[in-house]
C-alpha positions in Angstrom: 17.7 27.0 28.0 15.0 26.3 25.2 11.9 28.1 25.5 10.0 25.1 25.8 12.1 24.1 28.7 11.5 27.0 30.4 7.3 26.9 29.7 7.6 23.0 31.5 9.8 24.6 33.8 7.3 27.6 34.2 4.1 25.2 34.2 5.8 22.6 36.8 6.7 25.6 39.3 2.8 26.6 38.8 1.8 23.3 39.8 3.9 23.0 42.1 2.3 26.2 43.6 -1.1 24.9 43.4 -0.3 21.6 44.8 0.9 23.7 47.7 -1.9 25.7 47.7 -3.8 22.9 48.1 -2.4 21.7 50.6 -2.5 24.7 52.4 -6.4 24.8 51.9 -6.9 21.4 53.2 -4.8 21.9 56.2 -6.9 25.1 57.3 -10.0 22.8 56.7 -8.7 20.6 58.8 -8.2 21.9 62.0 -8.7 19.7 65.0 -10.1 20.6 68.2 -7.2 20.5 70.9 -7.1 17.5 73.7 -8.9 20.2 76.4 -11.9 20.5 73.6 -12.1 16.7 73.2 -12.7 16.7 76.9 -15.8 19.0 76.9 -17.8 15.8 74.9 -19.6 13.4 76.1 -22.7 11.2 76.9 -23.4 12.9 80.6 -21.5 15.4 83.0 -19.7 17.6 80.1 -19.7 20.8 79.3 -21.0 19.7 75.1 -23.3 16.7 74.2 -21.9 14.2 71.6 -23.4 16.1 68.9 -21.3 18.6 70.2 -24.1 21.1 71.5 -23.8 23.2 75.0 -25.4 21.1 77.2 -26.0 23.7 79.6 -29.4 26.1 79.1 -29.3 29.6 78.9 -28.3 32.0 81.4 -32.1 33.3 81.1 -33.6 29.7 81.7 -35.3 29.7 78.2 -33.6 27.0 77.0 -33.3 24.1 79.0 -30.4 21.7 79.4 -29.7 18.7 77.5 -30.7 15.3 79.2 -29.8 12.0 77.8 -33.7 10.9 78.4 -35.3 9.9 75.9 -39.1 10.9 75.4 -41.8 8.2 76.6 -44.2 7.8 73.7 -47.9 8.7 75.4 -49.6 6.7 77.0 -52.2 4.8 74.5 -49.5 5.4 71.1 -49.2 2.8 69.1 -46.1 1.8 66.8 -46.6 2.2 62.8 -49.1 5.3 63.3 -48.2 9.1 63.6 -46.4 9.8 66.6 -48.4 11.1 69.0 -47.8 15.0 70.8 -45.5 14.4 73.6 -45.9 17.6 74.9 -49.6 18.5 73.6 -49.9 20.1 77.1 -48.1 22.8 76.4 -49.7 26.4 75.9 -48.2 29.4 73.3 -46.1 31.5 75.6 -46.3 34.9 73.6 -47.2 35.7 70.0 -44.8 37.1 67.7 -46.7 39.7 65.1 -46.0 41.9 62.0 -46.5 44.8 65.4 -44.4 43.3 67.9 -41.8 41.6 66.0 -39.0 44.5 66.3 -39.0 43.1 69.8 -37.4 39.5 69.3 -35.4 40.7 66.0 -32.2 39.4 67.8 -34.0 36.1 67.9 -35.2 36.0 64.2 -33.2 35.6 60.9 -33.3 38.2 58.0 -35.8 36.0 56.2 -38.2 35.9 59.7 -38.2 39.4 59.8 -39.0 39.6 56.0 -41.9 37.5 56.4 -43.2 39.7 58.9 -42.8 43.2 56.5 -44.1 41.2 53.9 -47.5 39.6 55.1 -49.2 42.0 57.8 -51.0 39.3 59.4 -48.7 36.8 59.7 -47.4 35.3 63.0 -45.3 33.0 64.9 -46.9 31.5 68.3 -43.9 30.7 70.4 -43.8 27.5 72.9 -41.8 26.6 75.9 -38.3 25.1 74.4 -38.2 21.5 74.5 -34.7 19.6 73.7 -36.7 16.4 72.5 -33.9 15.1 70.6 -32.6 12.5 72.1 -31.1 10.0 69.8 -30.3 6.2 70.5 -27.3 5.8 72.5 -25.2 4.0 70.1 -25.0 7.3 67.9 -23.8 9.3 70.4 -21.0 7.1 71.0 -20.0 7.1 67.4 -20.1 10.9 67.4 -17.0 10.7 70.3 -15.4 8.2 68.1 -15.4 10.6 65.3 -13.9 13.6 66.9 -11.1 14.4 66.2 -10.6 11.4 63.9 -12.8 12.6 60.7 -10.8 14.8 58.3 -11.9 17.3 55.3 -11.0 15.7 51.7 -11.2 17.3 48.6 -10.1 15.6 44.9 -8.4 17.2 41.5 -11.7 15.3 40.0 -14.0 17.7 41.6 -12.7 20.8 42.3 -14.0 22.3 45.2 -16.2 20.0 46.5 -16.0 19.4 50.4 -16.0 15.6 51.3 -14.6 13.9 54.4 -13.2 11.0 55.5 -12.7 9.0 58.6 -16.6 9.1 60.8 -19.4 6.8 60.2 -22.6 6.5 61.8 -23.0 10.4 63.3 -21.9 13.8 62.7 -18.2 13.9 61.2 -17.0 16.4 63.4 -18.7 17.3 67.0 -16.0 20.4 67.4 -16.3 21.9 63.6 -13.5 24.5 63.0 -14.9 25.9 60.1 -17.6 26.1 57.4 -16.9 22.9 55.3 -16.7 20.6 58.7 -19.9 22.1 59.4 -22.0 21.6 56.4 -20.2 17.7 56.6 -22.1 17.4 59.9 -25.4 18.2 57.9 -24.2 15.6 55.3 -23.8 13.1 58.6 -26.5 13.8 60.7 -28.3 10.2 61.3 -31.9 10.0 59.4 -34.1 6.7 59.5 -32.1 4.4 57.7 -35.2 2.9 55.9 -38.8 4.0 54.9 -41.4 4.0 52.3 -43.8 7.0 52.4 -46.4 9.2 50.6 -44.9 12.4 50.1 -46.7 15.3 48.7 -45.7 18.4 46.9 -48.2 21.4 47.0 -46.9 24.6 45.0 -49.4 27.2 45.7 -50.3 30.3 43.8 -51.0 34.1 44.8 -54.5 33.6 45.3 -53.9 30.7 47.4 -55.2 27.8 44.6 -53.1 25.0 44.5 -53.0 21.3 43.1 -51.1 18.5 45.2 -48.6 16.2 43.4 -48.8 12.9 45.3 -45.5 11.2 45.1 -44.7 7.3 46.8 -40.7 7.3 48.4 -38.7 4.4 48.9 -35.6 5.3 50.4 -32.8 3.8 52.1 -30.0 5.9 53.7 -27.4 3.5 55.0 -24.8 5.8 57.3 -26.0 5.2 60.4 -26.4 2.1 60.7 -25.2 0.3 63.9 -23.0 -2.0 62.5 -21.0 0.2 60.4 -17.3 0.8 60.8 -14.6 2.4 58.9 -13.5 -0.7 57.5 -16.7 -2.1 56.1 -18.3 1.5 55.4 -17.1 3.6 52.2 -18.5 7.1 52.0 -17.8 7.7 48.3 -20.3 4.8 46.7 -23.3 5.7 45.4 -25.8 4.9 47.5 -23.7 5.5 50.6 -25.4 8.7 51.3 -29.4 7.5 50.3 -31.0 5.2 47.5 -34.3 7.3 46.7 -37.0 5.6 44.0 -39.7 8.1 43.6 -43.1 7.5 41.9 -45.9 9.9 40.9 -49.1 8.6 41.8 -51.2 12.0 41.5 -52.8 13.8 39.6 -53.5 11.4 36.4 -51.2 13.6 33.7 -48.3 13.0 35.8 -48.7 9.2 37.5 -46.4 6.9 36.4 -43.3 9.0 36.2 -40.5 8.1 38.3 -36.7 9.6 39.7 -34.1 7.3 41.0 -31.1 8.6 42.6 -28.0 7.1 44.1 -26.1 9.4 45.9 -22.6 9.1 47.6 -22.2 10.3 51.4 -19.1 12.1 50.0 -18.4 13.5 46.0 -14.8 12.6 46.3 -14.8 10.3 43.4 -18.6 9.3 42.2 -21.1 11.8 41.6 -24.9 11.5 42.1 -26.3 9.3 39.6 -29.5 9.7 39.0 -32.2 8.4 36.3 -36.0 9.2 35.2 -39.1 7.6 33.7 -41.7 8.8 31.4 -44.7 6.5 30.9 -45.3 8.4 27.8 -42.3 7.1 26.4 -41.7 4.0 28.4 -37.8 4.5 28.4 -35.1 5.6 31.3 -32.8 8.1 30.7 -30.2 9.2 32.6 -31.0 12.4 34.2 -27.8 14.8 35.2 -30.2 17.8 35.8 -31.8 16.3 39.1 -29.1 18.3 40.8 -28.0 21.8 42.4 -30.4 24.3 41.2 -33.0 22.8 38.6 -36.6 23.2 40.0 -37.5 20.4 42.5 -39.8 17.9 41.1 -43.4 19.6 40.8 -42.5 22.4 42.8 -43.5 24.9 40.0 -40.2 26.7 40.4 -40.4 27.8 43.7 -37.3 25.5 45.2 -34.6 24.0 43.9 -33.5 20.3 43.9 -30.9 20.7 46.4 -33.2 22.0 49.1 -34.9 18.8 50.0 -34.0 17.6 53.4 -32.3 21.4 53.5 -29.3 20.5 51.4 -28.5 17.5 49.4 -26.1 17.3 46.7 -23.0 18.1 45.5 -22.0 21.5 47.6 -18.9 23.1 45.2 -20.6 26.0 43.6 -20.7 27.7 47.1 -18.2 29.0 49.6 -18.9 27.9 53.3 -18.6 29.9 56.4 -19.7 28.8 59.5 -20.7 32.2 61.8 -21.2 30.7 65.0 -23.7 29.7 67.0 -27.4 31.9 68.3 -30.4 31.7 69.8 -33.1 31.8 67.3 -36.9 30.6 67.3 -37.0 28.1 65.1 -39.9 25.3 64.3 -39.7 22.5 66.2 -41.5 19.8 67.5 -44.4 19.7 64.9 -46.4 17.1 66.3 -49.4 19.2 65.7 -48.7 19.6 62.0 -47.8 15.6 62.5 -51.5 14.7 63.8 -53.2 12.7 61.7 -56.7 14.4 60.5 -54.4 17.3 60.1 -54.7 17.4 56.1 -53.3 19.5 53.0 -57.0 21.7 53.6 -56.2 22.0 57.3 -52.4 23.0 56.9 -52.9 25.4 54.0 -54.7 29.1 54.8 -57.0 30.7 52.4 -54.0 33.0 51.9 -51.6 30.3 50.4 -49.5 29.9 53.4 -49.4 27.3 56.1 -51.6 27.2 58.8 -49.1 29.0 62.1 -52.3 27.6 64.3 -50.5 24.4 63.4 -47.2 26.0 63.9 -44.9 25.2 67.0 -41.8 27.2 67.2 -39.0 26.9 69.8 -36.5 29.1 71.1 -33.4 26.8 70.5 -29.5 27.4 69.7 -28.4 26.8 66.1 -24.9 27.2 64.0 -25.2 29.4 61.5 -23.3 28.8 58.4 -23.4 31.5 55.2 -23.1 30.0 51.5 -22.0 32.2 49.2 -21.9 31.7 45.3 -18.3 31.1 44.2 -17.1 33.1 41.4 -17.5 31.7 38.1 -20.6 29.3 39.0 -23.8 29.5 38.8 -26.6 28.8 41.5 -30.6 30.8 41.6 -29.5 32.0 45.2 -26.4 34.1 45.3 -26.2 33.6 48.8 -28.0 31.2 51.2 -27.6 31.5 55.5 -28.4 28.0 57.0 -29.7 27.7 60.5 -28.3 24.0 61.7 -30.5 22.8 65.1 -27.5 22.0 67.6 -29.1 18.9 68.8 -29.2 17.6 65.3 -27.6 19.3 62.5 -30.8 19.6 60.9 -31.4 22.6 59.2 -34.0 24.3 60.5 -34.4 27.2 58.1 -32.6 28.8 55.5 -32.6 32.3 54.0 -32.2 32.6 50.3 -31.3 35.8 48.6 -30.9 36.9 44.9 -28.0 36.9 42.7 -28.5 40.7 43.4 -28.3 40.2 47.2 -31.8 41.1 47.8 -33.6 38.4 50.1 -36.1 36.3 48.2 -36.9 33.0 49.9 -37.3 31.8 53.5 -37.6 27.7 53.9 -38.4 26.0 57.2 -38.4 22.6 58.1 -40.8 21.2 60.7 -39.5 18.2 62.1 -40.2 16.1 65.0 -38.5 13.3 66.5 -39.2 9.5 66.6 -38.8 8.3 69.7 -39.8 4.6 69.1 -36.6 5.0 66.3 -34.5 6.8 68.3 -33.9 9.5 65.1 -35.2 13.1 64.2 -37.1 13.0 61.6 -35.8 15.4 58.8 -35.3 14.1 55.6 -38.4 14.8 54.8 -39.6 16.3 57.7 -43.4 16.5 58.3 -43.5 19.3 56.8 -41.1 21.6 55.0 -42.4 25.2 53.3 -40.6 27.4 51.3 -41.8 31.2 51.1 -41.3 33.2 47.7 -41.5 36.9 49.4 -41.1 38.2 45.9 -43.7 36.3 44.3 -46.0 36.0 47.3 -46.3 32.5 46.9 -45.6 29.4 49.1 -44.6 25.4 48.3 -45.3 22.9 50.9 -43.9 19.4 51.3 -45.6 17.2 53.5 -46.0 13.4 54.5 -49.1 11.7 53.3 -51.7 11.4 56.1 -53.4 8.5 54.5 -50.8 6.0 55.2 -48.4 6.3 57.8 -44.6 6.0 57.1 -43.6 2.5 56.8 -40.1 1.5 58.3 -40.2 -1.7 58.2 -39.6 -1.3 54.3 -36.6 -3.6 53.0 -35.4 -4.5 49.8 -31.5 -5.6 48.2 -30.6 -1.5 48.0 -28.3 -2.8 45.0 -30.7 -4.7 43.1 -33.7 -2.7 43.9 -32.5 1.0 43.4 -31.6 0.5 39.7 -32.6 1.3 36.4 -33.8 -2.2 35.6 -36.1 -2.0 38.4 -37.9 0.8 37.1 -37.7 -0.6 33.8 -39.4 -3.7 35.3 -42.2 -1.6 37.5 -42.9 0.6 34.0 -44.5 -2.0 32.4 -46.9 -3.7 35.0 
């Protein structure tokens, strides 16, 4: 045989073995749950809600059962303002203190209890555990139609990235087997399906200063919309996962620029696209670096681009495990933080870090899934644990550590949920912070309280969320 038979030879046994290997992979991605597991979902009577939480409370009667009742808005709210406190009756149970916290460590993640050795007067004031997500019915029912049915993908054109196929409207898979199906279920979770909002970004220093970047979102994030079906619904276009236009209005140096992404639900064949604006030079570029780790927009370096919402993005340059699930206080239920009158002044302590007065946190059940840095990529966090809220999927906080393995960052997200929309509102939430422990310093996200959200916002996605748009709004 010639010896450049034997290298095809050599090279089609290798891929060959690869293929296999690859198949192999995707198989032990996607395990089903049995029949009997199927069984345990459902609206009312089962052992696990739709979303595929325990239903049940806890065997010490601090976290209550799941109810399909939806929350009554107060009496007196009205519709297009801030939602008011559903629960603003509700007193702080116990405190949790840089003295005391040893006490509930079971209950707190590594980047909790880092937070509490790190700042000797900060504290957590816990509340009685509310399960106030209650979605509109019509997700739920999509969830049971996805189990079971939704499968794991991944393409030679991106090398391990986790996509899936097979589920629209709700979370992919209610049973998840493993880490991938998990962080898919984040990737699925329903979020309002249109708004347009002031957002702001407030890096703050060391000695507490700061200056607020005032940023107006359009956004449009099509998945869960009722009419959707596999047939008429294709996770891989851009656009599929959110259209995002984003314009600075605040402070003058920076007004006028703008970032507009179009993001597939799943990177099986399209990437995110993604574009920006410079007044200064009037032009739109293409923009590749809005992605993975480069610094968030204004945030000064203290969180990365794929943080918003708690992950967005492409997900390859990590490895996924999902742990389990645990009891952890977590925030939830921010309405206070929510209030209007309840300002960047108010939310922000002479210290640089966000007001806990304002704080409500909840003892609640979460899946907790560890990211860790694949060999030969790169990432600022070497490993990342995500705290997914049962109910929702929402991340609820995530602890970053160093490339060294020394923990660095804790980022919380302080949602609340809509009950005239039927969704919990997380991408943005009211208010998302992100703690440097190494620099002592603190970046808050927040919603505008000048103008409530507006989601009545419509516009063509496909004509409005492109480059000639911003072209177009440039020049006036």
């Amino acid at each position: 045989m010639s010896t450049l038979r034997r290298i095809a030879g050599a090279i089609g046994t290798m891929a060959l073995g690869l293929a296999v290997a690859q198949t192999v992979l995707a198989q032990d991605y996607n395990e089903k749950p049995t029949p009997e597991e199927l069984a345990k979902l459902g609206l009312e009577g089962t052992e696990l809600t739709p979303a595929g939480a325990i239903r049940a409370g806890n065997a010490e009667g601090t976290i209550p059962e799941w109810k399909f009742e939806p929350i009554q808005p107060p009496a007196g709210w009205q519709p297009g303002t801030y939602h008011a406190d559903p629960f603003a009756a509700d007193q702080v149970l116990f405190t949790i203190t840089a003295q005391n916290y040893k006490q509930y460590a079971d209950k707190l993640s590594p980047g909790q209890q880092k937070m509490f050795e790190t700042y000797p007067n900060y504290f957590m004031n816990i509340y009685p555990t509310r399960r106030s997500a209650v979605l509109s019915e019509y997700i739920y029912k999509a969830a049971l139609a996805n189990a079971g049915r939704a499968r794991i993908v991944e393409k030679p054109a991106f090398p391990n990235m986790i996509a899936m196929e097979g589920a629209v409207i709700a979370w992919a898979f209610p049973i998840p087997k493993n880490g991938p199906q998990a962080i898919m279920n984040q990737a699925t979770r329903p979020v309002e399906p249109w708004k347009r909002l002031m957002e702001n970004t407030t890096p703050v220093t060391s000695s507490g200063n700061y200056e607020t970047v005032k940023l107006e979102v359009r956004y449009r994030a099509p998945y869960a919309d009722p009419g959707n079906t596999l047939e008429n619904f294709d996770p891989t276009v851009p656009g599929t996962g959110f259209y995002y236009y984003q314009t600075t209005i605040a402070p003058p140096k920076s007004a006028g620029q703008v970032v507009l992404a179009r993001e597939p639900l799943t990177f099986s064949k399209q990437f995110r696209q993604a574009w920006n604006y410079s007044p200064g030079q009037r032009r739109v570029k293409r923009a590749p670096q809005i992605v993975y780790d480069n610094p968030l927009t204004s945030s000064d370096g203290l969180a990365t681009t794929d943080q918003k919402g708690g992950f967005n993005g492409p997900n390859d340059r990590f490895e996924w495990t999902l742990v389990g699930r645990k009891e952890l206080y977590v925030p939830y239920n921010a309405y206070k933080l929510w209030a209007p009158g309840v300002d960047i002044p108010q939310m922000i302590t002479a210290e640089g870090r966000l007001n806990q007065d304002l704080a409500r946190y909840e003892l609640h059940r979460v899946w907790v899934v560890e990211a860790k840095l694949r060999e030969g990529t790169r990432h600022d966090y070497g490993r990342r644990t995500f705290f997914y809220d049962e109910d929702t999927w929402a991340v609820m906080l995530q602890d970053g550590y160093d490339r060294r393995g020394e923990m660095w960052r804790l980022w919380e997200e302080h949602g609340v949920m809509l009950y005239d929309q039927g969704i919990w509102m997380s991408f943005p939430p009211p208010v998302a912070v992100q703690y440097d422990m190494t620099a002592g310093r603190m970046i808050m996200l927040n919603v505008d309280k000048q103008v409530p959200p507006d989601y009545s916002f419509r516009v063509d996605p496909d004509a409005y969320f492109t480059p000639a748009q911003v072209r177009r709004d440039g020049v006036r």
